[in-house]
C-alpha positions as CSV (number, residue, x, y, z in Angstrom):
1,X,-121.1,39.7,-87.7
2,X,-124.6,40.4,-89.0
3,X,-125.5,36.8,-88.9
4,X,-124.6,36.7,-85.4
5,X,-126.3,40.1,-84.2
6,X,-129.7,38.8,-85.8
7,X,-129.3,35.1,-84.3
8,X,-129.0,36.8,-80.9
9,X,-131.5,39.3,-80.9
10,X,-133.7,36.4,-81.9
11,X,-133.0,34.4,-78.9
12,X,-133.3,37.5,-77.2
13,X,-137.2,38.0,-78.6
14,X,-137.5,34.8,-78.0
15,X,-137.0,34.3,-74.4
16,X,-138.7,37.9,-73.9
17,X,-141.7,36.7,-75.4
18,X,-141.9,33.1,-73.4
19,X,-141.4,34.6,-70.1
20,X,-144.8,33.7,-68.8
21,X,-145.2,30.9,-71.4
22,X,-145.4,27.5,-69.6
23,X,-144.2,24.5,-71.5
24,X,-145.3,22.0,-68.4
25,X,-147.8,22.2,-65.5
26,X,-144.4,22.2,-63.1
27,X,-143.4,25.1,-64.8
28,X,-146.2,27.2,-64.3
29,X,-146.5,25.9,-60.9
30,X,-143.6,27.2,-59.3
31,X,-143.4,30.2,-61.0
32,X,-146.6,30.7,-59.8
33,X,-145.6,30.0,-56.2
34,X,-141.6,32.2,-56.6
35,X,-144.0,34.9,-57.1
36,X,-146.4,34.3,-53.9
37,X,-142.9,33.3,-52.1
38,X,-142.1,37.2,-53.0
39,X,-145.7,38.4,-52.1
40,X,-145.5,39.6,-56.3
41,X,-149.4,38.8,-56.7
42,X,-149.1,40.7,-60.2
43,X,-146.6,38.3,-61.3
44,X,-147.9,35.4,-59.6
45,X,-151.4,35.9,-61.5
46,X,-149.6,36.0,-64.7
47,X,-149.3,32.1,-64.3
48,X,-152.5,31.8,-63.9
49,X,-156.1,31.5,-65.9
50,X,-157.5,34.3,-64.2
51,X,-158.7,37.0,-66.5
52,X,-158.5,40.7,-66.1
53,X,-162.7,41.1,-65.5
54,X,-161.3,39.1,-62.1
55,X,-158.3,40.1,-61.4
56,X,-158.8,42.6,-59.1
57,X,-161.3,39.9,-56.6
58,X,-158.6,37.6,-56.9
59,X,-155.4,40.5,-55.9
60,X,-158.1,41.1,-52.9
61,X,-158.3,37.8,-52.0
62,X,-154.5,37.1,-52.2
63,X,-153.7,40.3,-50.2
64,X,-155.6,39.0,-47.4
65,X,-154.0,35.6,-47.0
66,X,-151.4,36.6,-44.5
67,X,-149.5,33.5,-44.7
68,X,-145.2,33.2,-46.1
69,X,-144.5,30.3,-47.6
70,X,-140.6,29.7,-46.7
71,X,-140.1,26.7,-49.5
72,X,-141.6,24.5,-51.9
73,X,-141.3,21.7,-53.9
74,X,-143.3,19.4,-56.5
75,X,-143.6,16.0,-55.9
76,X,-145.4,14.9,-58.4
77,X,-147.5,15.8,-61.7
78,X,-150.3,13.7,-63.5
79,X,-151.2,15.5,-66.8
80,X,-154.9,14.2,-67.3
81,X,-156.1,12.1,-70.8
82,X,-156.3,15.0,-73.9
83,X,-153.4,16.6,-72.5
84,X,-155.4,20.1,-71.4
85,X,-155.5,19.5,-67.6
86,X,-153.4,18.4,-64.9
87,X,-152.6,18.4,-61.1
88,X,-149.5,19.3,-59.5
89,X,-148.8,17.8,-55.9
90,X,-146.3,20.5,-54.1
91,X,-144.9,20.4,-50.9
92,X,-145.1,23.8,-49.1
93,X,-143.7,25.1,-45.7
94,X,-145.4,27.9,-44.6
95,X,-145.8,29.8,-41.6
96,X,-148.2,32.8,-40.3
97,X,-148.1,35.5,-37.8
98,X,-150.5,33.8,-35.4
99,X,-147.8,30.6,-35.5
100,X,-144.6,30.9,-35.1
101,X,-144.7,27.1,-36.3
102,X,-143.2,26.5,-39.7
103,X,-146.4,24.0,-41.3
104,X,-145.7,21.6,-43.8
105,X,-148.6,21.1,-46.8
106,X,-148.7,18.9,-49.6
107,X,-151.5,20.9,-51.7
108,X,-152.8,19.6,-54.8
109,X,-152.1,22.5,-57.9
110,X,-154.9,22.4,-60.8
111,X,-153.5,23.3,-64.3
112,X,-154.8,24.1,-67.1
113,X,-153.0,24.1,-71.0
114,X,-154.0,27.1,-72.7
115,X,-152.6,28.8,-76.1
116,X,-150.4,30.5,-74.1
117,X,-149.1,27.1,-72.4
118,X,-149.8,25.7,-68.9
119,X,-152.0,28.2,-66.3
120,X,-152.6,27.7,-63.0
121,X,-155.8,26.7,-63.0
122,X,-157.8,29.4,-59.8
123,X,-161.4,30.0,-61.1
């Protein structure tokens, strides 16, 4: 019983700990973009490489963009030679109050692998 209480709080630290810890640029991706889908730009810059000196230009700039992205998905993913950089083609459908028109873009995502695993690469 003991064994099994310490085995699952370990799994329980474990996944605590690696909630914003990316293991693939596809990863951070579209967490990044669940939390724009939700208009969570404190969770959505947790995916990201911006740091906290310019966090609060970046929340500004986010706020302003008055656009809702109905759906998303990767297409594909090209991790860069060295394995610290790569780019993320998404597909997104969004839409804005000035069009009622749902848009489709095909955006290219720049990542970044830090300690703390794979960022959305903004600044």
């Amino acid at each position: 019983m003991k064994k099994t209480t310490i085995a699952l709080a370990a799994i329980f630290a474990t996944a605590l700990c690696g909630c914003n810890n990316c293991n693939t640029p596809e990863k951070a991706v579209t967490q990044f973009y669940k939390a724009s889908q939700a208009h969570n730009t404190e969770e959505a810059l947790k995916y990201t490489n911006v740091s906290e000196s310019e966090r609060e230009i970046v929340e500004s700039v986010f706020n302003s963009i008055n656009m809702e992205i109905h759906d998303f998905e990767v297409l594909n993913t090209t991790i860069e030679e060295g394995d610290t950089t790569a780019t993320v083609e998404m597909r997104l459908h969004v839409s804005s109050p000035e069009s009622p028109d749902t848009l489709t873009s095909t955006p290219i995502t720049s990542c970044i692998k830090t300690k703390e695993g794979w960022k959305v690469k903004l600044m």
